[in-house]
Residue frames as qw, qx, qy, qz and C-alpha x, y, z in Angstrom:
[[0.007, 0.645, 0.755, -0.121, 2.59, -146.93, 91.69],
 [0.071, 0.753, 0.341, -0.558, 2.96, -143.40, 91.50],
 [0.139, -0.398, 0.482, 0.768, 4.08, -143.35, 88.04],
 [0.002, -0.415, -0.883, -0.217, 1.18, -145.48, 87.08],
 [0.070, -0.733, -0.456, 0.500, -0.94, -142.77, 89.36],
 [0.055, -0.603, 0.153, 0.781, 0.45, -139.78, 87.01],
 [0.028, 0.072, -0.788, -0.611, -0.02, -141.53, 83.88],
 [0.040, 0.535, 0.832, -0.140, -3.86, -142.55, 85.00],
 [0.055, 0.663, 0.304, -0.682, -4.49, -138.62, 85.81],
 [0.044, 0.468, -0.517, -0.715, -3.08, -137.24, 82.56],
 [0.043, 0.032, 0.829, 0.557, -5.05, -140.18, 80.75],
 [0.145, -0.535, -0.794, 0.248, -7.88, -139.69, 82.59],
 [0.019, 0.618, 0.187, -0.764, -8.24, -135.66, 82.09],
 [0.084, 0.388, -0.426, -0.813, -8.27, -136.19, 78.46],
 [0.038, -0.181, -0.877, -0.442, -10.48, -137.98, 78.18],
 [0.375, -0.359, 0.153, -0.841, -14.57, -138.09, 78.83],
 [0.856, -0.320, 0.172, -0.369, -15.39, -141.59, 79.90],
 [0.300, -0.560, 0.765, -0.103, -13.10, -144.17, 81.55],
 [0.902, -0.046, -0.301, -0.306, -12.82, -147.93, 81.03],
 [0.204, -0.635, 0.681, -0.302, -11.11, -149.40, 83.93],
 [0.746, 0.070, -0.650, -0.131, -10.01, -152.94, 83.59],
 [0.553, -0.450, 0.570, -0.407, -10.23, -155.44, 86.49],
 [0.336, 0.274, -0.896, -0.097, -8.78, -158.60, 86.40],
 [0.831, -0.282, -0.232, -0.420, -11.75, -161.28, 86.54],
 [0.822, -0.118, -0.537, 0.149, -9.74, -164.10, 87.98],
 [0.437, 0.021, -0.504, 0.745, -8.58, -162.04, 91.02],
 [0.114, -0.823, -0.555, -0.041, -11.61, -159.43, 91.37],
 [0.031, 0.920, -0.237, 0.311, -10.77, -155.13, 92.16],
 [0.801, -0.162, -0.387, 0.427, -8.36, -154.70, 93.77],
 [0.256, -0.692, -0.210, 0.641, -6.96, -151.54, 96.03],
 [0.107, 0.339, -0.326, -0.876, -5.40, -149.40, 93.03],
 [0.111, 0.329, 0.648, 0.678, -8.43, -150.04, 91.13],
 [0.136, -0.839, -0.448, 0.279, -10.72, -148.30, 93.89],
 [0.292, -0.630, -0.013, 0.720, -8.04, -145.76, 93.82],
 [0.284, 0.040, 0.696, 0.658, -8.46, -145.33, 89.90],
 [0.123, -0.514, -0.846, -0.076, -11.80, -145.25, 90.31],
 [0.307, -0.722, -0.397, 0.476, -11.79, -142.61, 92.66],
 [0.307, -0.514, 0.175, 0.782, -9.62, -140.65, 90.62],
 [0.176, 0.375, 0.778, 0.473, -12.00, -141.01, 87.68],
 [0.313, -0.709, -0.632, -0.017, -14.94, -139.98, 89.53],
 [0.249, -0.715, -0.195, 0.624, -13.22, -137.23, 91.43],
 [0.250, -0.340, 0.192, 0.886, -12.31, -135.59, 88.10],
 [0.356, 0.540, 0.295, -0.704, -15.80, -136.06, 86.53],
 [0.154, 0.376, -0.737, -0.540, -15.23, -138.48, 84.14],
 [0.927, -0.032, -0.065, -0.368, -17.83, -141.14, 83.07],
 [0.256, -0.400, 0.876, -0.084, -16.80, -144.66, 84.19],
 [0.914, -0.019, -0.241, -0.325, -17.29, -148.69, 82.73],
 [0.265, -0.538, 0.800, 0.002, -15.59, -151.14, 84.24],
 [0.755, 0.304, -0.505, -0.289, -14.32, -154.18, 82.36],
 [0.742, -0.369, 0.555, 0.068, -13.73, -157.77, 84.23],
 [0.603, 0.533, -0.583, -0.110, -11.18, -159.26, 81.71],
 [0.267, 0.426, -0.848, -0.164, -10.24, -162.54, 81.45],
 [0.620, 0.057, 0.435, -0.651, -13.73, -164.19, 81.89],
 [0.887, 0.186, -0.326, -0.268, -12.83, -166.96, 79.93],
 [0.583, 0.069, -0.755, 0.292, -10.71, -168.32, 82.31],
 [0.190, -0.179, 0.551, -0.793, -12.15, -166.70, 85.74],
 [0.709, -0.060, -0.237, -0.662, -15.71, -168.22, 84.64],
 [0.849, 0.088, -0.490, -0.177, -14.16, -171.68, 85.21],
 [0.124, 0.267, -0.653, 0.698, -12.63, -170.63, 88.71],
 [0.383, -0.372, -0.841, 0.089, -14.73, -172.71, 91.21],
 [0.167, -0.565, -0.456, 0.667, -15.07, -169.56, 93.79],
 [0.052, 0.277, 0.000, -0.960, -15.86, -166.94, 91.06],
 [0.237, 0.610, 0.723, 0.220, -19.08, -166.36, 89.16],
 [0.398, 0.264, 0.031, 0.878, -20.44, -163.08, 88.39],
 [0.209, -0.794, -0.308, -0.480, -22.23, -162.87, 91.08],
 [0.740, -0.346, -0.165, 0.553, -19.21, -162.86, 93.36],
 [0.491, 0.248, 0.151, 0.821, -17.52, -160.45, 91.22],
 [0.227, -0.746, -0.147, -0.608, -20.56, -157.96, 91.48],
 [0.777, -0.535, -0.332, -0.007, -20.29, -158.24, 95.18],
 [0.665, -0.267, -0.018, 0.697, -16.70, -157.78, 95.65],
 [0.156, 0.366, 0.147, 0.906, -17.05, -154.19, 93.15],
 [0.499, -0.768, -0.336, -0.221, -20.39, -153.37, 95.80],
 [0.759, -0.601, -0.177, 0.175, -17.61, -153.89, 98.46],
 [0.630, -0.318, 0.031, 0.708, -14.62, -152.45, 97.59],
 [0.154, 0.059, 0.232, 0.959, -15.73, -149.49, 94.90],
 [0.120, 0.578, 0.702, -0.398, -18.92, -148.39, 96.33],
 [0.110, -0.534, 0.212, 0.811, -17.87, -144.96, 94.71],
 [0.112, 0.113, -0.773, -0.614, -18.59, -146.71, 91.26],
 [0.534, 0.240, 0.757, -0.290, -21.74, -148.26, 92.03],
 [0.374, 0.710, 0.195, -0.564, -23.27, -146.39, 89.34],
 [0.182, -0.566, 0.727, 0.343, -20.76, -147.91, 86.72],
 [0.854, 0.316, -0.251, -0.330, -21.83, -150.38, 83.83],
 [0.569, -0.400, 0.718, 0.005, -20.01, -153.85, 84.26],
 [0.879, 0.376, -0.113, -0.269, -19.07, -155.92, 81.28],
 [0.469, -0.596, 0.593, 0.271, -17.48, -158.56, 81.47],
 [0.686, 0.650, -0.278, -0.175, -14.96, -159.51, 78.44],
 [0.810, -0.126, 0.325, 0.472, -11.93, -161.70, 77.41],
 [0.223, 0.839, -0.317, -0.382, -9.11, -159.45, 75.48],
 [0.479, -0.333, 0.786, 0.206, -7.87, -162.60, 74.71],
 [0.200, 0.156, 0.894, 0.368, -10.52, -164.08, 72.84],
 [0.030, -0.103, -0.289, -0.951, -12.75, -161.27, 72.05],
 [0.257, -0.547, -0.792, 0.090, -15.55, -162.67, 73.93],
 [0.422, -0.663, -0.345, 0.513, -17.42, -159.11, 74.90],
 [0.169, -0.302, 0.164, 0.924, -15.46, -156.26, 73.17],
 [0.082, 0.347, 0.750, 0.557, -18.31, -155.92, 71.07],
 [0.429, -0.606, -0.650, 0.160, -20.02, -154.37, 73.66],
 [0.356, -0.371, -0.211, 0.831, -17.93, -151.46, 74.82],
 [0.279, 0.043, 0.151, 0.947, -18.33, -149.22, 72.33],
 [0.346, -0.526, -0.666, -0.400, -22.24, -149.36, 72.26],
 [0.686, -0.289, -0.513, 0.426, -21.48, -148.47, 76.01],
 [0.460, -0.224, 0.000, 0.859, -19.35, -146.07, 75.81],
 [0.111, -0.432, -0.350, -0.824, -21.53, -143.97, 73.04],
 [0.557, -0.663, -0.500, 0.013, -24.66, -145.08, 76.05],
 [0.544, -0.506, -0.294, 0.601, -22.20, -143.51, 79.02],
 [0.331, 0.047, 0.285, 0.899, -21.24, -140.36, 76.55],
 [0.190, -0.606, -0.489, -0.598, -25.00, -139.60, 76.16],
 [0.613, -0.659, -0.410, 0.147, -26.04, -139.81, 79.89],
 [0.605, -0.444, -0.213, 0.625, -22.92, -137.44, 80.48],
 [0.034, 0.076, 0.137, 0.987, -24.09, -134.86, 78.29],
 [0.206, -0.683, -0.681, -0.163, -27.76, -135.30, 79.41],
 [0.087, -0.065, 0.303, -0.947, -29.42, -132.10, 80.47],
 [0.226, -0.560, -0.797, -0.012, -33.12, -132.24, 82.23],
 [0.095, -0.700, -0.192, -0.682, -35.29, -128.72, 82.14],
 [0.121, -0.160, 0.484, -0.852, -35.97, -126.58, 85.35],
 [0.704, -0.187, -0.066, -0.682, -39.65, -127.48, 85.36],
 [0.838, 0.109, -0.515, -0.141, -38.84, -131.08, 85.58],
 [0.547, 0.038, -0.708, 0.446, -36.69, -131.33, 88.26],
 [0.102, -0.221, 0.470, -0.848, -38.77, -128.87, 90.37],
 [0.742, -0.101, -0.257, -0.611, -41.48, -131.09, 89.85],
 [0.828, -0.010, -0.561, 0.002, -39.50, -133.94, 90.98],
 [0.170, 0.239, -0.589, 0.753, -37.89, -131.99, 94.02],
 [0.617, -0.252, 0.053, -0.744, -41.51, -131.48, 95.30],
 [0.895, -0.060, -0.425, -0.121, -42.08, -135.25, 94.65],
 [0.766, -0.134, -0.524, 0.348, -39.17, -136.61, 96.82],
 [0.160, 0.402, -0.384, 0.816, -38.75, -134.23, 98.87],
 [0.639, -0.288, 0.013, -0.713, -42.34, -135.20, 100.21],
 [0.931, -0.148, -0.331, 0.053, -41.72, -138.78, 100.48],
 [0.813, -0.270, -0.291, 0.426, -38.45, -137.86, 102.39],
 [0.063, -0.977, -0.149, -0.137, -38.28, -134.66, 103.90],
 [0.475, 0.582, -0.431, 0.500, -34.23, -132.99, 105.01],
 [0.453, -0.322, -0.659, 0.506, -32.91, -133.60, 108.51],
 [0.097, -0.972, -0.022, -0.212, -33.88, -129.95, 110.57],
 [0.523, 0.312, -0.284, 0.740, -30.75, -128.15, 111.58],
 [0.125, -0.030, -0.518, 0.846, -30.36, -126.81, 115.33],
 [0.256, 0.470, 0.579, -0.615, -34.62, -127.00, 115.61],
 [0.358, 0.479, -0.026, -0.801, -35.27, -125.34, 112.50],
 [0.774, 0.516, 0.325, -0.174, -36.49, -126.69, 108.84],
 [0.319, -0.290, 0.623, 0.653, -34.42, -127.26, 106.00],
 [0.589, 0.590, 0.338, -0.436, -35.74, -126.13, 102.88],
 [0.383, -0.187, 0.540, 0.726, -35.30, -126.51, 99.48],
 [0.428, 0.635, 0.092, -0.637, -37.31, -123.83, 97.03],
 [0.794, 0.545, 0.029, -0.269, -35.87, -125.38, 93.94],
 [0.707, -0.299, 0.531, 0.358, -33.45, -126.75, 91.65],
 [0.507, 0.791, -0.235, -0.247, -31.53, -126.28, 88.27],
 [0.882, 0.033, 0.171, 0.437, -28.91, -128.52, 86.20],
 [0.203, -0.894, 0.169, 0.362, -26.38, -125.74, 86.35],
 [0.176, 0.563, -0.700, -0.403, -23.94, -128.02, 83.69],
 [0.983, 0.014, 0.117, -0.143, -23.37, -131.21, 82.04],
 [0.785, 0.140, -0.304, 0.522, -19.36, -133.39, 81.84],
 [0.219, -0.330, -0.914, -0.085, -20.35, -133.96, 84.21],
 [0.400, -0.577, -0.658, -0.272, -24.01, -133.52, 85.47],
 [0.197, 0.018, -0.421, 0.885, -24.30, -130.68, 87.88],
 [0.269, -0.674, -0.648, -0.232, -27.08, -130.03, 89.97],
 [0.050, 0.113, -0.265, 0.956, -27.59, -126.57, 92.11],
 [0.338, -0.647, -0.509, -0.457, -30.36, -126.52, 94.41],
 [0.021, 0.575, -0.064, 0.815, -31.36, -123.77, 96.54],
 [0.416, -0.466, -0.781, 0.008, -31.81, -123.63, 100.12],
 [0.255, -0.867, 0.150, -0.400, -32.44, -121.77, 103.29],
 [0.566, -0.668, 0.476, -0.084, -29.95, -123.71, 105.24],
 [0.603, 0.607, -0.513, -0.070, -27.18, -125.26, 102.83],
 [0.244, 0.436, -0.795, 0.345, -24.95, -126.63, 105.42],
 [0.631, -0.203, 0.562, -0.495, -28.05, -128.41, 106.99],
 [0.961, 0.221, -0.019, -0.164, -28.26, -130.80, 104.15],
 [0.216, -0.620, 0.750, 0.084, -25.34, -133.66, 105.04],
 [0.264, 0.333, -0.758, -0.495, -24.14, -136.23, 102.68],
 [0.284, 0.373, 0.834, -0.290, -27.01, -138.88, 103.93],
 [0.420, 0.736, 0.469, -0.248, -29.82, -136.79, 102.04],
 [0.057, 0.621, -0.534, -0.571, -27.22, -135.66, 99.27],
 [0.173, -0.235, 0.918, 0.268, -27.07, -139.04, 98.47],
 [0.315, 0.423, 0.829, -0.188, -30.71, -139.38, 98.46],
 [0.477, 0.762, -0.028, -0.437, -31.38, -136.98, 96.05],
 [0.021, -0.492, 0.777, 0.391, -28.11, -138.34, 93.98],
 [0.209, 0.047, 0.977, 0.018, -30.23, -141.95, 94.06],
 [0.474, 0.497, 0.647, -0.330, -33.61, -140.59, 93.24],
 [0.251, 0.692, -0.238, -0.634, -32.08, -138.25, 90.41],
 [0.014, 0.197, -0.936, -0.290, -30.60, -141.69, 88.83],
 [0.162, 0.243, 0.950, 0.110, -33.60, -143.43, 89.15],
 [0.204, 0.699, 0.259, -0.635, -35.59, -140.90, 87.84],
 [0.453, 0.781, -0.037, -0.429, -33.22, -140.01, 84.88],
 [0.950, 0.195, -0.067, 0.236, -31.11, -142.70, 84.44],
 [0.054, 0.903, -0.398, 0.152, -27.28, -140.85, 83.97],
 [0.942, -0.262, 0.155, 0.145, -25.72, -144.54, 84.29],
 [0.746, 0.150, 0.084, 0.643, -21.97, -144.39, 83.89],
 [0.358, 0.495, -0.054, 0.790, -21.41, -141.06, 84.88],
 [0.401, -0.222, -0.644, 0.612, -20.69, -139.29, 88.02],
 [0.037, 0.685, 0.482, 0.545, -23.13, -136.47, 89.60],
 [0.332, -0.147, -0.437, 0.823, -22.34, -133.60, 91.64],
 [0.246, -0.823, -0.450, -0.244, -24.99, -131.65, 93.66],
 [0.006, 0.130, -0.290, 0.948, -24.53, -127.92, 95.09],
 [0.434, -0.727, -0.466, 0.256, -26.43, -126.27, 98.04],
 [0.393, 0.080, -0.198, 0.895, -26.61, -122.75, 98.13],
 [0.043, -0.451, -0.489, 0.745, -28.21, -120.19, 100.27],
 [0.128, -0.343, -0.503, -0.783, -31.44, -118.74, 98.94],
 [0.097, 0.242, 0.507, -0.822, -33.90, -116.85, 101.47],
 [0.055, 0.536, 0.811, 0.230, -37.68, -117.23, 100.81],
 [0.050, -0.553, -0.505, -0.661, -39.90, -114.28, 100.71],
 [0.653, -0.504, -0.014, -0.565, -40.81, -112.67, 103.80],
 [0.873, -0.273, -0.395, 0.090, -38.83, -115.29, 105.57],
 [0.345, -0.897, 0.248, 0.123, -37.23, -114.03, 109.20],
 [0.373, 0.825, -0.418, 0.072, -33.69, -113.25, 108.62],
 [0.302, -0.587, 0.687, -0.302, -32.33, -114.62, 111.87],
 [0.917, 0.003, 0.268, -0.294, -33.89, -118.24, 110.59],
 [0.952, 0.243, -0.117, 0.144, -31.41, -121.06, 110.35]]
């Protein structure tokens, strides 16, 4: 397993978007979370393939809405992940990937102006405001895509370490459904920025 693990990394750094196979007739399984993980942690786009969906299709307990269900449950991490499912056997599917892959390749070089997202930070930030830290307000003044492979957001607050991964995520979920950026992971920064005229000792 850990030679499999070293080979994964090494294939996985050279590239920019993963395709991690999962065996339809059995569904993920642990080392494909862990694959997964190790995708994602290095900032690689991800698809996962179910292979051998010409013979899992005709498995009484699977369908594909089992399958989706079991990836929900065991690679949350991935949610964000296209799913296709193919047969390498009988080519059912492979038609598909690359069209995919070019799809996941765009989204992971996508870049979205400063106006735009400070327009949308305003937006959701109203509909769901940050927790307050020790009494006080969390703010956030603005926001910037800072890179792209992959997608880096940087937005400014007065109390970084008040926003915790609960309302991280919620910005992660509204940014997707905002700008799409399917198949490809997105990391958000939080750093200290001091409003105008605002008391030092605050936060």
């Amino acid at each position: 397993e850990r030679w499999v693990s070293l080979r994964s990394i090494r294939a996985i750094e050279r590239c920019h978007v993963s395709l991690l196979m999962i065996d339809g007739t059995e569904g993920p399984s642990e080392q494909d979370a862990k694959l997964a993980a190790l995708v994602i942690g290095r900032g690689r786009g991800l698809i996962m393939l179910v292979n051998k969906w010409d013979i899992a299709k005709d498995l009484e307990d699977v369908d594909a809405a089992s399958i989706e269900d079991r990836i929900q449950t065991r690679l949350p991490h991935g949610s964000w992940a296209p799913r296709l499912f193919i047969s390498a056997k009988t080519g059912k599917g492979l038609h598909r990937i690359m069209p995919v892959v070019d799809s996941v390749f765009a989204q992971f070089n996508q870049r979205i102006g400063t106006p735009k997202l400070n327009r949308f930070l305003e937006r959701v930030v109203v509909q769901h405001s940050p927790p307050q830290k020790h009494h006080h307000p969390v703010r956030l003044y603005y926001m910037s895509q800072t890179r792209v492979r992959p997608p880096t957001f940087t937005v400014m607050s007065n109390t970084p370490d008040g926003i915790g991964p609960e309302y991280e995520r919620y910005l992660a979920r509204r940014i997707r459904e905002e700008y799409g950026f399917e198949g490809t992971p997105l990391k958000m920064q939080f750093k200290q920025r001091r409003k105008i005229g605002e008391d030092k000792n605050e936060g």
